[in-house]
N, C-alpha and C positions, 0 to 999 in steps of 0.2 A: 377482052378480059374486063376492062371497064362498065360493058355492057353487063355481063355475067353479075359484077359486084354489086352497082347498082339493083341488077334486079332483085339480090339474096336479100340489100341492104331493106328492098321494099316488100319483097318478101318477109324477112325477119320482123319489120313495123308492124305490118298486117298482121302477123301470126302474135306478138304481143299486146295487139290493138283487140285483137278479138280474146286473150285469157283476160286482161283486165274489164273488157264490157264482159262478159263473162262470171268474173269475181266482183264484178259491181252488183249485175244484175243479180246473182245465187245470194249477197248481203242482203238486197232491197228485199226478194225475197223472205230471207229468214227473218228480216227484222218486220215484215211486214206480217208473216206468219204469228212472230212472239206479241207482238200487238193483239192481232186479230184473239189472240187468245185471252188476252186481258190480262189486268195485272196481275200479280201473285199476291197473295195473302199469307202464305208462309215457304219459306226457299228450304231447299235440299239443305241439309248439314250434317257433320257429325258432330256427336260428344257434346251435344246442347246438354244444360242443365235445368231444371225444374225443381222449383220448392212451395211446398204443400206448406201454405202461409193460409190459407183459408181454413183447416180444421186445428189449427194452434200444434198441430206435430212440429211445421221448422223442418218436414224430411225432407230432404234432398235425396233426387238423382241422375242419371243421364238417358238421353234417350238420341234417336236417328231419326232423321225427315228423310224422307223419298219422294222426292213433287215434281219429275223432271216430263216436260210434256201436257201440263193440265191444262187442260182447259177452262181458265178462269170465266167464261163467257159463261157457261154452264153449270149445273148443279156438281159440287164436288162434295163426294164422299169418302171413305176413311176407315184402312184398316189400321187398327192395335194386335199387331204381332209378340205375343210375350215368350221368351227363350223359356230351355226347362231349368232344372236343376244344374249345377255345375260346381266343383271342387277348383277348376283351372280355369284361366280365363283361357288359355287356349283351347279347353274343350267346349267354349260357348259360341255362340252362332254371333252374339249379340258384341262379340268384340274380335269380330269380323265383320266389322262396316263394307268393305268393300269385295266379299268372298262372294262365290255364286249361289247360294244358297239366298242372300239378303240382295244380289243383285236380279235373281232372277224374280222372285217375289215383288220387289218394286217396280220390276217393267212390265210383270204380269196386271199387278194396282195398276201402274200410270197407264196401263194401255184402257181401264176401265173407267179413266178420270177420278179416281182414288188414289187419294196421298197413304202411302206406308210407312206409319208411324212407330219406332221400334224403344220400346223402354225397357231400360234394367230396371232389377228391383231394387227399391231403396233399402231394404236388409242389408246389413251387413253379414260379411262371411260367417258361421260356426264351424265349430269344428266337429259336430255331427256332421251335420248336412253339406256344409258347402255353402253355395248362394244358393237361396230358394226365394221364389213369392210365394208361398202357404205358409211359413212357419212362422211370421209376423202376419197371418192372412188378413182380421182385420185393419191393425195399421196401414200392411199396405196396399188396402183396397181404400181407405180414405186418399191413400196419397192419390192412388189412379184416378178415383174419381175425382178431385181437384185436376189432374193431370189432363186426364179427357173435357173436361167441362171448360178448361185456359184456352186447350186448344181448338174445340168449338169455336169459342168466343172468338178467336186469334185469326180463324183459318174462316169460317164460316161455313164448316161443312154442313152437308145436308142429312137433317136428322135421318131421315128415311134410308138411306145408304150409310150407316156406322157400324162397322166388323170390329171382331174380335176372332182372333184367331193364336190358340196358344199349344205348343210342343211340351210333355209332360207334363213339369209340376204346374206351367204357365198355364196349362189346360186344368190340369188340379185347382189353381189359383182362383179361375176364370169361374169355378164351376161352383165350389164349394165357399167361395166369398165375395163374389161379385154379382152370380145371377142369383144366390141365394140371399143375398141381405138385401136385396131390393135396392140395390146402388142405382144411384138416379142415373149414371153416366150408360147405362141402359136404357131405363125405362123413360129419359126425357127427349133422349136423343130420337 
């Protein structure tokens, strides 16, 4: 019986001698992986805010990072995903940070080495419309282009890879006061 314990006892060693080099080794790994990939220049968060201090507006608003996986070694590029229209904040994409619709779109970026960058509009609500980006269109296409040109600077994406991609009004927005006014947060990038 002695014999038997012993051997369980040397058994059981062994068997947690090998999960810990194990779970040592899959850390050195990942941490040698997050290395390998450089530092980061801007982290995932939600409910960050921004204020448009550079065209004397003072607007404020919130936006989402999606950076998870990039490879800081390499050229990172950048999409601006704008919500549409919306009355509810439950019917908005954009306040639903973690639903699949903003999850799946950020793993699609990060798999491209693009951060997925997600801003409300700085509009406040009407009671026509709801929340809209066109209905203040030039205001808040100053605010975005301070918005894009911070986070350029901040993140160092690469001009040549900068998206823009918008649902509805945020495509209305994107169309009618963004690539129409000659916003540099276009044409410098």
């Amino acid at each position: 019986m002695a014999i038997i314990k012993q051997k369980s006892t040397v058994l059981v060693t062994f068997i947690l001698s090998c999960v810990a080099a194990f779970v040592l080794s899959t850390t050195m790994v990942s941490s040698a992986e997050a290395l390998s990939k450089g530092t980061p220049r801007i982290q995932s968060g939600q409910y960050l805010t921004f204020t448009d201090n550079v065209n004397g507006t003072g607007l404020q608003s919130r936006y989402h990072v999606y950076a998870d996986n990039i490879d800081w070694t390499q050229n990172v590029g950048v999409v601006y995903y704008l919500d549409g229209d919306y009355f509810s904040t439950t019917a908005s994409t954009f306040h639903k940070p973690n639903g699949v619709t903003l999850k799946n779109m950020a793993q699609d970026a990060n798999n491209k080495n693009l951060v997925l960058i997600v801003p409300e509009t700085p509009s406040g609500k009407t009671a026509a419309n709801g929340w809209t980006w066109w209905e203040n269109g030039n205001t808040n296409a100053q605010w975005f282009d301070a918005f894009a040109k911070a986070m350029k600077n901040k993140a160092g994406f690469n001009p040549s890879d900068t998206w823009t991609v918008g649902y509805s009004g945020g495509a209305e927005f994107l169309t009618m006061n963004v690539f129409n006014q000659n916003r540099s947060v276009i044409r410098s990038h």
